[in-house]
GULO-82455 format. One record per residue: residue number from 1; chain; x, y, z of N, C-alpha, C in turn. Coordinates in Angstrom, 2 decimals, padded with zeros to 5 digits, always signed. Atoms other than C-alpha are relative to their C-alpha. Example, Ala and Ser with C-alpha at 12.3 -4.5 7.8 and 13.67 -1.06 7.14 Angstrom:
<sites>
(1; "A"; (+000.89; -001.19; +000.00); (+012.30; -004.50; +007.80); (+000.90; +001.20; +000.00))
(2; "A"; (-000.82; -001.19; -000.06); (+013.67; -001.06; +007.14); (-000.77; +001.09; +000.73))
</sites>
This chain:
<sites>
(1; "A"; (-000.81; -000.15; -001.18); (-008.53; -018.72; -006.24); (+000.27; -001.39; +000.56))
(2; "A"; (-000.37; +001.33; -000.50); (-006.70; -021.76; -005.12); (-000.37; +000.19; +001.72))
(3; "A"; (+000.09; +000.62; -001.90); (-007.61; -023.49; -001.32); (+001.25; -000.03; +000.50))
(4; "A"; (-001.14; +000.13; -000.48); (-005.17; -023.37; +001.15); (-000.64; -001.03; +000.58))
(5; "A"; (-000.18; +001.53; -000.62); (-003.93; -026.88; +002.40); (-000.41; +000.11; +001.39))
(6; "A"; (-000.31; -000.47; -001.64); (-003.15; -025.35; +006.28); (-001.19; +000.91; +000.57))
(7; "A"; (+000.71; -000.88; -000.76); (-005.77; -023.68; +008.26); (+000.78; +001.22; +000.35))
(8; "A"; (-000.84; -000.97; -000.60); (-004.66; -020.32; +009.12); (+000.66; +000.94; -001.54))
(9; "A"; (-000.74; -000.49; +001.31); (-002.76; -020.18; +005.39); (-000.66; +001.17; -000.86))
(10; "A"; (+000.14; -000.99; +000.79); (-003.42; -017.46; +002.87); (-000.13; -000.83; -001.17))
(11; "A"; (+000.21; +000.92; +001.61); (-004.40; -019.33; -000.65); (+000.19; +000.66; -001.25))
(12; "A"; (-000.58; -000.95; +000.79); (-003.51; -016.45; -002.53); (+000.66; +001.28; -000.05))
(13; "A"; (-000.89; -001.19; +000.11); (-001.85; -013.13; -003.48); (+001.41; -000.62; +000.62))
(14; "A"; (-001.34; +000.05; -000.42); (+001.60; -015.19; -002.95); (+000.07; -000.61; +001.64))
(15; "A"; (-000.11; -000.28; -001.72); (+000.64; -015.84; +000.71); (-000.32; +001.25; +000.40))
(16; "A"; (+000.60; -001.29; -000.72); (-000.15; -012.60; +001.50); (-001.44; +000.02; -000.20))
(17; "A"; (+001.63; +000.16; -001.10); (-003.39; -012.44; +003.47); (-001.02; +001.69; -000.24))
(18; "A"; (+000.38; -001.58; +000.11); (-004.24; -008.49; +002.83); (+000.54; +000.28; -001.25))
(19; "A"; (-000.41; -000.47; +000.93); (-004.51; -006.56; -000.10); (-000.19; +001.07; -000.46))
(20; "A"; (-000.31; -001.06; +000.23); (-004.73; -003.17; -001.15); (-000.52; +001.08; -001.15))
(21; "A"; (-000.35; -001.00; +000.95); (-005.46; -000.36; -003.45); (+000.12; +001.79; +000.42))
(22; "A"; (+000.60; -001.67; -000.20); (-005.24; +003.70; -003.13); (+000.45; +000.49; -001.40))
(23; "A"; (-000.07; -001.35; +001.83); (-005.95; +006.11; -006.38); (+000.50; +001.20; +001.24))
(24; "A"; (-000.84; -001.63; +000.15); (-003.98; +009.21; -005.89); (-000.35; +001.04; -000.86))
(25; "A"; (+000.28; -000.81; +001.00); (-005.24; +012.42; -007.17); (+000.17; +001.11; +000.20))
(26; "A"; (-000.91; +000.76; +000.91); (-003.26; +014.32; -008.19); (+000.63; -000.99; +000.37))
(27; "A"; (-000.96; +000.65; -000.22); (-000.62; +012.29; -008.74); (+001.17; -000.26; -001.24))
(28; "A"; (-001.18; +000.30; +001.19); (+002.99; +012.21; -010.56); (+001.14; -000.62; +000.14))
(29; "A"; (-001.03; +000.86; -000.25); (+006.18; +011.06; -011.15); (+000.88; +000.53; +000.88))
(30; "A"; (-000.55; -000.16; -001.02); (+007.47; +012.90; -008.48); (-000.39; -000.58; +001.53))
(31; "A"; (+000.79; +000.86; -000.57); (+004.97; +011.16; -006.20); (+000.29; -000.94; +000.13))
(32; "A"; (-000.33; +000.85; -000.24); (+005.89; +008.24; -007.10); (+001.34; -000.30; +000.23))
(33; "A"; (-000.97; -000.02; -000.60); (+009.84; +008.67; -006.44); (-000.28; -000.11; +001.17))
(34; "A"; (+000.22; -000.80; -001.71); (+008.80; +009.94; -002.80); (-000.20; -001.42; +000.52))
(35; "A"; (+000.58; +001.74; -000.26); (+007.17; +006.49; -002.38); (+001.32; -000.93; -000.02))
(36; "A"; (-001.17; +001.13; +000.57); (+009.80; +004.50; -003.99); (+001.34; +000.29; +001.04))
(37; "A"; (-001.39; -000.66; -000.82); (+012.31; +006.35; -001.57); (-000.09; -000.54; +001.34))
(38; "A"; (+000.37; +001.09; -001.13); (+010.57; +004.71; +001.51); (-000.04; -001.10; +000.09))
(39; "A"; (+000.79; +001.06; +000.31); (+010.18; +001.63; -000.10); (+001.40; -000.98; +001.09))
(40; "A"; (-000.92; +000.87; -000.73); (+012.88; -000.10; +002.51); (-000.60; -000.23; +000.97))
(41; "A"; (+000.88; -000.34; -001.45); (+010.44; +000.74; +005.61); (-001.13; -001.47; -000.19))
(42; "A"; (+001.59; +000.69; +000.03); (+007.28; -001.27; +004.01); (+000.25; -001.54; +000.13))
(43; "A"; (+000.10; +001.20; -000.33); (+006.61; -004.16; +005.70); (-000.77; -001.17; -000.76))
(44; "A"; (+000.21; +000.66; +001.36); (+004.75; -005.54; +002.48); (+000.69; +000.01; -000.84))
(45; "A"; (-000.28; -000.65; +001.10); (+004.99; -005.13; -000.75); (-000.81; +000.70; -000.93))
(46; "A"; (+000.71; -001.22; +000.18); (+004.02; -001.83; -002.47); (+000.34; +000.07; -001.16))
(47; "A"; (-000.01; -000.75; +001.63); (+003.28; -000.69; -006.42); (-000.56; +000.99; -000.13))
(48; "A"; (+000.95; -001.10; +000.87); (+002.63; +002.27; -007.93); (+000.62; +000.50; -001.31))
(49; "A"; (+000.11; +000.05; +001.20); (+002.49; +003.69; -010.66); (-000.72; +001.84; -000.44))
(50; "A"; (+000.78; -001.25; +000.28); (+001.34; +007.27; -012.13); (-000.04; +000.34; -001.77))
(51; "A"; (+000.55; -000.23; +001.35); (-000.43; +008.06; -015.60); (-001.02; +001.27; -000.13))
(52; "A"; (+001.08; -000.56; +000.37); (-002.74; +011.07; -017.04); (-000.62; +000.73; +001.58))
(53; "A"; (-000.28; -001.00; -001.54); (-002.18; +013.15; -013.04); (-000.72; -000.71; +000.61))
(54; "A"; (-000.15; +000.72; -001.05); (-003.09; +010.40; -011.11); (+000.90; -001.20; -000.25))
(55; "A"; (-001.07; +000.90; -000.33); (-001.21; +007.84; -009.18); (-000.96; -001.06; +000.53))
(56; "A"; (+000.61; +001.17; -000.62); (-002.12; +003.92; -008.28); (+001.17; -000.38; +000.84))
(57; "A"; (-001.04; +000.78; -000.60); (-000.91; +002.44; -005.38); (-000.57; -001.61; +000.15))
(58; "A"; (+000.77; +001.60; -000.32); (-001.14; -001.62; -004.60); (+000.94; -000.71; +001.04))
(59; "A"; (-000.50; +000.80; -001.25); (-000.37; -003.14; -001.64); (-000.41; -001.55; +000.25))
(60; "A"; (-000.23; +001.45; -000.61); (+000.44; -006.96; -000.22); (+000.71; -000.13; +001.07))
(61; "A"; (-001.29; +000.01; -001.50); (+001.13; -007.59; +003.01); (-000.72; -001.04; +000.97))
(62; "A"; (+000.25; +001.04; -000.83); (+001.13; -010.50; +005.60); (-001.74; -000.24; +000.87))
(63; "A"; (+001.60; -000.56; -000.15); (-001.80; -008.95; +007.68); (-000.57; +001.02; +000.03))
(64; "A"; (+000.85; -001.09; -000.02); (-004.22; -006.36; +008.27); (+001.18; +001.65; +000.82))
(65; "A"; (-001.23; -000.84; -000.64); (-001.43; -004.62; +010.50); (+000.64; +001.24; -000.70))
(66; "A"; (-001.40; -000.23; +001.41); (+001.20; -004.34; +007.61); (-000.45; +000.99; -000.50))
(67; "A"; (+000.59; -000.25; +001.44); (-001.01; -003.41; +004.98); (-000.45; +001.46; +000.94))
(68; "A"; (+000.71; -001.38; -000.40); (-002.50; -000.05; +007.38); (+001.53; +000.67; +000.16))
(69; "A"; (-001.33; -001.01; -000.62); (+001.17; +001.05; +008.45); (+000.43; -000.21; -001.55))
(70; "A"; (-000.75; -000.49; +001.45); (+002.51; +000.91; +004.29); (-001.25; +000.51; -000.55))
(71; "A"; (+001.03; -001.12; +000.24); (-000.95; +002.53; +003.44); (+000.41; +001.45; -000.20))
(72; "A"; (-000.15; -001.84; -000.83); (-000.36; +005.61; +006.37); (+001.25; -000.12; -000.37))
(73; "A"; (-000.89; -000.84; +000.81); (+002.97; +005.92; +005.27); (+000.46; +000.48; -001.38))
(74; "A"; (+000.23; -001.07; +001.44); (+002.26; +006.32; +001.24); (-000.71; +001.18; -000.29))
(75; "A"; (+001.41; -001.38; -000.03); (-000.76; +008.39; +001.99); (+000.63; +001.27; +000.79))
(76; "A"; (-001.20; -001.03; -000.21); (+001.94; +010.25; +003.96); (+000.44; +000.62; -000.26))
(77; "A"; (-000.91; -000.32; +000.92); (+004.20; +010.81; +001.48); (-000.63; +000.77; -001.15))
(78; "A"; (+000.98; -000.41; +001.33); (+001.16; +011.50; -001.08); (-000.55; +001.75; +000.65))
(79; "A"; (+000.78; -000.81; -000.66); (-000.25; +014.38; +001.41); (+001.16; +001.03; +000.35))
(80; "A"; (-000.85; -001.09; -000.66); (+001.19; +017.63; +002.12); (-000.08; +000.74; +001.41))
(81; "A"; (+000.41; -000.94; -001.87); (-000.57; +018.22; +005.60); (-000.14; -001.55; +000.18))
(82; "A"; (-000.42; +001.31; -000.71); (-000.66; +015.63; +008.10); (-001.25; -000.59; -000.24))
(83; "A"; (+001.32; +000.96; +000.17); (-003.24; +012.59; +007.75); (-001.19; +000.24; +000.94))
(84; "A"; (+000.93; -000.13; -001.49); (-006.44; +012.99; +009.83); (-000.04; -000.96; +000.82))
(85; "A"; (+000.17; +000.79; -001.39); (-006.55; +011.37; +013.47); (-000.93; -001.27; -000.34))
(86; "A"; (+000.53; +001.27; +000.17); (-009.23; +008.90; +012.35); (+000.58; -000.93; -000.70))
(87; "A"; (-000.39; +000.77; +000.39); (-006.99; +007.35; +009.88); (+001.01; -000.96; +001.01))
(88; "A"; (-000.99; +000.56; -000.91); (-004.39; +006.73; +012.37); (-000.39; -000.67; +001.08))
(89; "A"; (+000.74; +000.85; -000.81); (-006.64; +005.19; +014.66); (+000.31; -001.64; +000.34))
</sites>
């Protein structure tokens, strides 16, 4: 992992400071359209991916902020009832 020069800077993932994963289970390629259909909203940047009925997601995003609001809205999109209250916290 390279040093950042600047205090404050991010030294890797591109600059992005936060990083990400959620397994999806199930998960398919309709799943991942649904995702891909929001993908104008996310204030990072978001991958996924689905193989063998689950789905990977991977997130990069500026900060801790970002990276929870393109989370709650894949885990959104992934969920057919609404997220529980503690996530949204």
């Amino acid at each position: 992992m390279a040093n950042s020069s600047t205090a404050g800077e991010c030294g890797a993932a591109a600059g992005w400071c936060s990083v990400g994963t959620a397994l999806i289970v199930p998960g398919d390629q309709a799943l991942v359209e649904r995702v891909r259909e929001g993908s104008k909203s996310f204030g990072g940047e978001v991958g996924i991916s689905s193989w063998n009925g689950f789905a990977m997601a991977r997130f990069c995003a500026q900060d801790a902020a970002r990276l929870r609001a393109d989370m709650t809205a894949v885990l959104g999109r992934a969920s057919a009832g609404a997220l529980p209250r503690l996530w949204l916290n």
